[in-house]
N, C-alpha and C positions, 0 to 999 in steps of 0.2 A: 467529456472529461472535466473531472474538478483535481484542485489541489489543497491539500487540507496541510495549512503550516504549522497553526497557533491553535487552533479548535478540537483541542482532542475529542469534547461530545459531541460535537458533529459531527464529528467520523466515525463513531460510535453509533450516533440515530442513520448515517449513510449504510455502514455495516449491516446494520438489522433489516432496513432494506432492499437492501440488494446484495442479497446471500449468492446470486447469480452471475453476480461480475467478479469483477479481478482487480489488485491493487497493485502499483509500485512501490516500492518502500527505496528510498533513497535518503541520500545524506542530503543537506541543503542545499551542498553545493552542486548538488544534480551530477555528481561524479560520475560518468559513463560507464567506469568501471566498477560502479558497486552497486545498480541499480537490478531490484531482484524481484519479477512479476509473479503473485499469490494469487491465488481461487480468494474473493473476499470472506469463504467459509472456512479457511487456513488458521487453523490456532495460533500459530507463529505472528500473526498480525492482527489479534482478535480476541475477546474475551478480557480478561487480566493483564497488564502488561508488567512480564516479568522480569525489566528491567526500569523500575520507577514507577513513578502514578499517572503516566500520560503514554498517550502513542506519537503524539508530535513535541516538536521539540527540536534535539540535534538530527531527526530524522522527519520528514517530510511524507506526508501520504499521496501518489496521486492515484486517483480511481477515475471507472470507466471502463468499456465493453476490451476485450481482449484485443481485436482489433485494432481499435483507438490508441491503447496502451502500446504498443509493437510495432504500428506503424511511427507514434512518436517518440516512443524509446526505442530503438529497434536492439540495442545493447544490454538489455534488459535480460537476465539469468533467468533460465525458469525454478523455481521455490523445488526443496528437491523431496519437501515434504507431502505438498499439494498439487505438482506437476509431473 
C-alpha cells in the first residue's frame, strides 16, 4: 500500500501501472465516512481530472491490492461506477 498526498504524477505513472489494483480516494482527513474504493482503471479516479489539474490535494490517493485497501479501510464504499 502507498499514499499519494502531494504527487499527482506519481499517481498518474502508479495508475498506468497497475491497471489491476484498486484505489481509495479519501479526504485528508481520512474521514471514515467518506472513503470510496475504485478499480484503478475507474475513470472517476483517472485520466483528466474533472474537477482542477490534479488528483491530490483536498483529496488523498491510497492504492494497493484490494485486500490490503479493505482490510485497512474496512469503511471504505464500493465506487458505484467500477464496483
Amino acid at each position: 500500500m502507498h499514499e499519494y498526498t502531494v504527487d499527482s504524477g506519481a499517481y498518474e505513472r502508479w495508475l498506468a501501472e497497475h491497471q489491476d489494483e484498486f484505489v481509495v480516494n479519501a479526504e485528508r482527513s481520512l474521514n471514515p465516512d467518506n472513503l470510496v474504493l475504485h478499480r484503478a482503471s475507474c475513470h472517476t479516479i483517472n485520466g483528466t481530472p474533472s474537477r482542477g489539474t490534479t488528483w491530490v490535494g483536498s483529496y488523498i490517493k491510497i492504492v494497493g491490492t484490494r485486500h490490503e485497501l479493505e482490510t485497512e479501510h474496512p469503511t471504505a464504499r464500493p465506487c458505484r461506477t467500477c464496483l
